[in-house]
KOLRO-834343 format. One record per residue: residue number from 1; residue in one letter; x, y, z of N, C-alpha, C in turn. Coordinates in steps of 0.001 Angstrom, whole numbers. Last residue first. Layout:
NUM,A,X,Y,Z,X,Y,Z,X,Y,Z
...
END
This chain:
142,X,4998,-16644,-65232,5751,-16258,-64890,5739,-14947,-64242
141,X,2516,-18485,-66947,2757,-17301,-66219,3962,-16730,-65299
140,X,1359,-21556,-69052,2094,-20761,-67622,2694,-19583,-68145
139,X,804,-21604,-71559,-270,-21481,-70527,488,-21060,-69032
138,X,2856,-22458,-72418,2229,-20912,-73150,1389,-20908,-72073
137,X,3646,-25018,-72271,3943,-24281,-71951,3403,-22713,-71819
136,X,1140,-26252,-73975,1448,-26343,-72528,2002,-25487,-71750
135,X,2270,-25869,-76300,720,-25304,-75481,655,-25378,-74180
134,X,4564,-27131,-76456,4122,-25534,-76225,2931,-25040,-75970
133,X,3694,-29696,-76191,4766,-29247,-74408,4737,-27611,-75193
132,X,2811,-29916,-78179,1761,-29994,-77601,2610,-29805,-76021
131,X,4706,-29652,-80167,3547,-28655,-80273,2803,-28903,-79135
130,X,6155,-31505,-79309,6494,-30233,-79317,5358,-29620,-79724
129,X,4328,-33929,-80166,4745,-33928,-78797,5558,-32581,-78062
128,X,4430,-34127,-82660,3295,-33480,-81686,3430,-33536,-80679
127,X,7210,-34256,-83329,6465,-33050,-83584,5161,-32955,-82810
126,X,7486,-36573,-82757,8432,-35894,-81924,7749,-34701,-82105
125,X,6103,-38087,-84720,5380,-37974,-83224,6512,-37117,-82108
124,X,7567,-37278,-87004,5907,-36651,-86789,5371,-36987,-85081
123,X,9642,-38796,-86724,9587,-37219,-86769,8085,-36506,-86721
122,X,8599,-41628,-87052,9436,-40584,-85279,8883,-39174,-85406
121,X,7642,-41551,-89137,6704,-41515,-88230,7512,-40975,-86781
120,X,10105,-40679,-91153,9119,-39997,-90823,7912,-39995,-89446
119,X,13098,-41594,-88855,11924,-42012,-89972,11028,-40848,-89866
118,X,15521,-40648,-87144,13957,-40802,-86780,12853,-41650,-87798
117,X,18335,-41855,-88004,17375,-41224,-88611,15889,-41739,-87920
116,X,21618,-41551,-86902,20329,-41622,-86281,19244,-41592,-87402
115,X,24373,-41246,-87710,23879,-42598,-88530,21948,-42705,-87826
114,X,25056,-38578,-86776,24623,-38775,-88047,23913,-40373,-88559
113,X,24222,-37317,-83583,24312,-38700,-84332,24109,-39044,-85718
112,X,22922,-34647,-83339,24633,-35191,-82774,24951,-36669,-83361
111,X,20108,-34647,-83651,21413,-33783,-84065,22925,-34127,-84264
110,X,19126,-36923,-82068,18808,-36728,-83379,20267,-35538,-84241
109,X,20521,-36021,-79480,20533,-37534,-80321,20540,-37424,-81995
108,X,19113,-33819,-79049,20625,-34307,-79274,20799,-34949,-79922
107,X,16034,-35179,-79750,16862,-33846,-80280,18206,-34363,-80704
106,X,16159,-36195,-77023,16203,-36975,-78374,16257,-36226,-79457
105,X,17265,-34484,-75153,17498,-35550,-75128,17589,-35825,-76441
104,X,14486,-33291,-75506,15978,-32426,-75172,16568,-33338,-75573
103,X,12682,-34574,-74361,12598,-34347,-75793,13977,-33911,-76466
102,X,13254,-35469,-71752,13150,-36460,-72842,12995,-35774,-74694
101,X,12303,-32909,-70800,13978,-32984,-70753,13964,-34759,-71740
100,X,9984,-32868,-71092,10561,-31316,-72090,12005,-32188,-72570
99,X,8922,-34723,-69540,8922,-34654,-70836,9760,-34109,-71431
98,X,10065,-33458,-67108,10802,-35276,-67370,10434,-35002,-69235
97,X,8775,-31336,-66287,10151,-31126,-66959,10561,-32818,-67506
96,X,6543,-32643,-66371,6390,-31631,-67389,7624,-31142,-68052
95,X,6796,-33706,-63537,6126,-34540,-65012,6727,-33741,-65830
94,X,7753,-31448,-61862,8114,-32571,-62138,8063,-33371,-63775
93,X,6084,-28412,-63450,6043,-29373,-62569,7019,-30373,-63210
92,X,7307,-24816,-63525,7257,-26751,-64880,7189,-27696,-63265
91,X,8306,-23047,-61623,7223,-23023,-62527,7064,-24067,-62950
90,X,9588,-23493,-58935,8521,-24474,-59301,7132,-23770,-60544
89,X,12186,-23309,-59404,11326,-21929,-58539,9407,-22869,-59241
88,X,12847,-25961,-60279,13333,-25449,-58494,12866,-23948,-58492
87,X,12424,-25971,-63071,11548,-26467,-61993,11555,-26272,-60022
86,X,14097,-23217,-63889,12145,-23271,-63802,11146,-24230,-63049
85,X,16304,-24353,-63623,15946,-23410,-63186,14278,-23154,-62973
84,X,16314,-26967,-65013,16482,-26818,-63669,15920,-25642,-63045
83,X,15844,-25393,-67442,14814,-26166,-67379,15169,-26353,-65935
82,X,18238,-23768,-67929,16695,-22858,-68064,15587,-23981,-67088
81,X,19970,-26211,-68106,19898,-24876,-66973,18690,-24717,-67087
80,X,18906,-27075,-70326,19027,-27886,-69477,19081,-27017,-68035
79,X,19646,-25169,-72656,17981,-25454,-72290,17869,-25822,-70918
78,X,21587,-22253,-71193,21104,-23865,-72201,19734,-24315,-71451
77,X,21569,-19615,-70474,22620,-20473,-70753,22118,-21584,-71962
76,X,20369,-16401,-69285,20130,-18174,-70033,21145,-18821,-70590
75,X,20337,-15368,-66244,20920,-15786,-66905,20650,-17245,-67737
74,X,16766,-15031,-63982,18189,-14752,-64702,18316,-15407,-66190
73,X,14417,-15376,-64295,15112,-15937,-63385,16360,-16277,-63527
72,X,12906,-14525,-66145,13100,-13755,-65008,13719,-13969,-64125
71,X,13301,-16420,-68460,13976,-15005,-68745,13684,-14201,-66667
70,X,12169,-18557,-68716,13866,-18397,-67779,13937,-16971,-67185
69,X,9967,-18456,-70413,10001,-18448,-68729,11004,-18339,-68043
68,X,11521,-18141,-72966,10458,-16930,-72328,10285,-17251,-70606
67,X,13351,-20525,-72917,13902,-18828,-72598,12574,-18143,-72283
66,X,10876,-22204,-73543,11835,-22293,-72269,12755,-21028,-71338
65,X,10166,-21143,-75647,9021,-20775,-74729,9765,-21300,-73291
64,X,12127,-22030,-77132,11951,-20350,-77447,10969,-20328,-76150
63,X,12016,-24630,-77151,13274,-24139,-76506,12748,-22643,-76580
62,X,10092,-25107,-78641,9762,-25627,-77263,11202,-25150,-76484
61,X,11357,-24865,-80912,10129,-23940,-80709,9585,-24410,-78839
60,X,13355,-26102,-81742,13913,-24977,-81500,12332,-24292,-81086
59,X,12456,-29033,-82011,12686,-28247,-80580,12912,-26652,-80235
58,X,11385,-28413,-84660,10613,-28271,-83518,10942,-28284,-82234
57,X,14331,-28927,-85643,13235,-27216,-85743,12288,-27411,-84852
56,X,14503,-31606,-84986,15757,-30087,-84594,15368,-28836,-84794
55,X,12983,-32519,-86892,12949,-32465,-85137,13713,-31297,-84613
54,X,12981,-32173,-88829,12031,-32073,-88389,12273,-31613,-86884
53,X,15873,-33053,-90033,15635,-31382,-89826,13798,-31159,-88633
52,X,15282,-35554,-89725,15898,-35021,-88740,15853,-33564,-88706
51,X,13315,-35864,-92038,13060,-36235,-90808,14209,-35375,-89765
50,X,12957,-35087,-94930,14015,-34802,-93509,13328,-34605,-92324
49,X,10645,-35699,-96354,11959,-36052,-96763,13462,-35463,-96228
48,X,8488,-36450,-94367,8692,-37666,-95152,10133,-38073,-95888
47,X,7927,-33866,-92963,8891,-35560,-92275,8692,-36539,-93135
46,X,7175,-31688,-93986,8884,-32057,-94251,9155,-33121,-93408
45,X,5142,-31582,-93312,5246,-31756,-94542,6870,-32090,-94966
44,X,5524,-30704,-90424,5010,-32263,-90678,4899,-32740,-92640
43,X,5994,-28283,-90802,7203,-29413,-90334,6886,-30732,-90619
42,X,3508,-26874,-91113,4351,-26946,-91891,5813,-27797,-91799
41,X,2040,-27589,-89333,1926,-28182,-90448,2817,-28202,-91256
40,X,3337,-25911,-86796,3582,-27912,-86897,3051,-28469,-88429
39,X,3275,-23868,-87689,4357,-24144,-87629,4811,-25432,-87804
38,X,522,-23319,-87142,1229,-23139,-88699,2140,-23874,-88916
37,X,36,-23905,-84961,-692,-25277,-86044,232,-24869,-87546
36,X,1322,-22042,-83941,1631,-23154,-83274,1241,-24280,-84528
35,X,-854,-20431,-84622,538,-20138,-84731,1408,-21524,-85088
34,X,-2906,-20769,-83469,-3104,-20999,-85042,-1670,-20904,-85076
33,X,-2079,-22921,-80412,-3095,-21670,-80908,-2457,-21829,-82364
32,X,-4264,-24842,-77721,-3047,-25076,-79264,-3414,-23855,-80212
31,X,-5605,-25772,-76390,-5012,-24128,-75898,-3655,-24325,-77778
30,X,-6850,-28073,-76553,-7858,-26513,-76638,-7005,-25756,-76826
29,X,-5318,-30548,-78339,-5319,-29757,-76932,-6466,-28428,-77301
28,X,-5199,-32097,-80527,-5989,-31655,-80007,-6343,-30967,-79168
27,X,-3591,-32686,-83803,-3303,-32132,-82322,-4186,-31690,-81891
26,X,-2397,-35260,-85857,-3172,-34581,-85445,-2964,-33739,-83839
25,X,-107,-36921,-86478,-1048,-36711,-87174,-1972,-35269,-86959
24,X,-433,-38823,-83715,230,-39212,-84683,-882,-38231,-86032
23,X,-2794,-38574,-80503,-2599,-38905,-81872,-1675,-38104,-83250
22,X,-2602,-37239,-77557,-1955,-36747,-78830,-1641,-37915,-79913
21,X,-3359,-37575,-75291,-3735,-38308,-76288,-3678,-38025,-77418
20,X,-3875,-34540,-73761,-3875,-35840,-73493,-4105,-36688,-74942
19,X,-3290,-31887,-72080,-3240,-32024,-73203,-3080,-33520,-73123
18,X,-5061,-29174,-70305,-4617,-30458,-69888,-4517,-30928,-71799
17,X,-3969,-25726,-68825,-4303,-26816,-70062,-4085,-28189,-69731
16,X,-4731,-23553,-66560,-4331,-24598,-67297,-4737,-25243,-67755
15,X,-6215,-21869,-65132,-5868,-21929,-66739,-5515,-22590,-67219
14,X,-3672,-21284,-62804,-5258,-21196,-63040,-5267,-21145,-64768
13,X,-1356,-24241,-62641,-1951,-22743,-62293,-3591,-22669,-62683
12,X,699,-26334,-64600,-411,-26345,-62758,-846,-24842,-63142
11,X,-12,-28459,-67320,-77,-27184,-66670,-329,-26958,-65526
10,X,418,-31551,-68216,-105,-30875,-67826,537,-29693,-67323
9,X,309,-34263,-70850,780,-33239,-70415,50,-32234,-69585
8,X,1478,-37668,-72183,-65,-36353,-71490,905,-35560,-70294
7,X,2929,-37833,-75880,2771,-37125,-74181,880,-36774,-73440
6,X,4015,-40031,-77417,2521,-40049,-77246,2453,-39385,-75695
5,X,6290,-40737,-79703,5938,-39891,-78296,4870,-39586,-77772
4,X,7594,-43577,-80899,6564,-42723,-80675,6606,-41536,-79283
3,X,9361,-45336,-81728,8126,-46160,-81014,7157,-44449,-80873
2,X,11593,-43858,-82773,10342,-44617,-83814,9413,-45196,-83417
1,X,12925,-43365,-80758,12144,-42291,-81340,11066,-42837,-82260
END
């Protein structure tokens, strides 16, 4: 987690967002809306003195836009379902679920492992890397 998450990310449909080169710090995508910037500023002020709360709140925001696309395709269970589910009716391309499901992943990790600590710089590049798989996300249509 301390080497960084530096995602390029893409959207298939009409509209889509391409999000590339997410510098540590900062978030550039077009489709990144004020919401989204509230949320990540305000997390990124808390990775100097809980890092792990960092992360475990910003998944909970890339998990809320996972249930919004599940939601038509039944029953939500867990992220990991939701996320099978969305790529076999081929909303989340390939790429897009490998990210989500690497973030999933280091979450756990982060959650489930008390001796884990991201550091601040993990926790800030786990954060733009969730702000920037929700812009992403937000752009698909269900």
């Amino acid at each position: 987690l301390t080497a960084g998450v530096q995602p390029e990310l893409s959207a298939r449909g009409e509209g889509a967002a391409n999000v590339t080169g997410v510098a540590a710090g900062t978030v550039t995508p077009k489709n990144v809306q004020v919401e989204d910037q509230r949320w990540g500023d305000k997390l990124r002020i808390l990775a100097g003195s809980s890092p792990r709360s960092v992360v475990t709140e910003a998944w909970t925001h890339v998990e809320d836009e996972i249930k919004r696309l599940a939601k038509p395709y039944g029953r939500r269970t867990n992220a990991l379902t939701m996320l099978r589910a969305l790529v076999n009716a081929e909303v989340i391309p390939g790429p897009m679920y490998g990210l989500i499901q690497d973030l999933r992943v280091m979450r756990n990790e982060v959650a489930h492992d008390s001796g884990l600590d991201p550091g601040e710089d993990g926790a800030i590049a786990y954060l733009e890397a969730c702000v920037s798989a929700v812009a992403v996300l937000r752009t698909i249509n269900t």
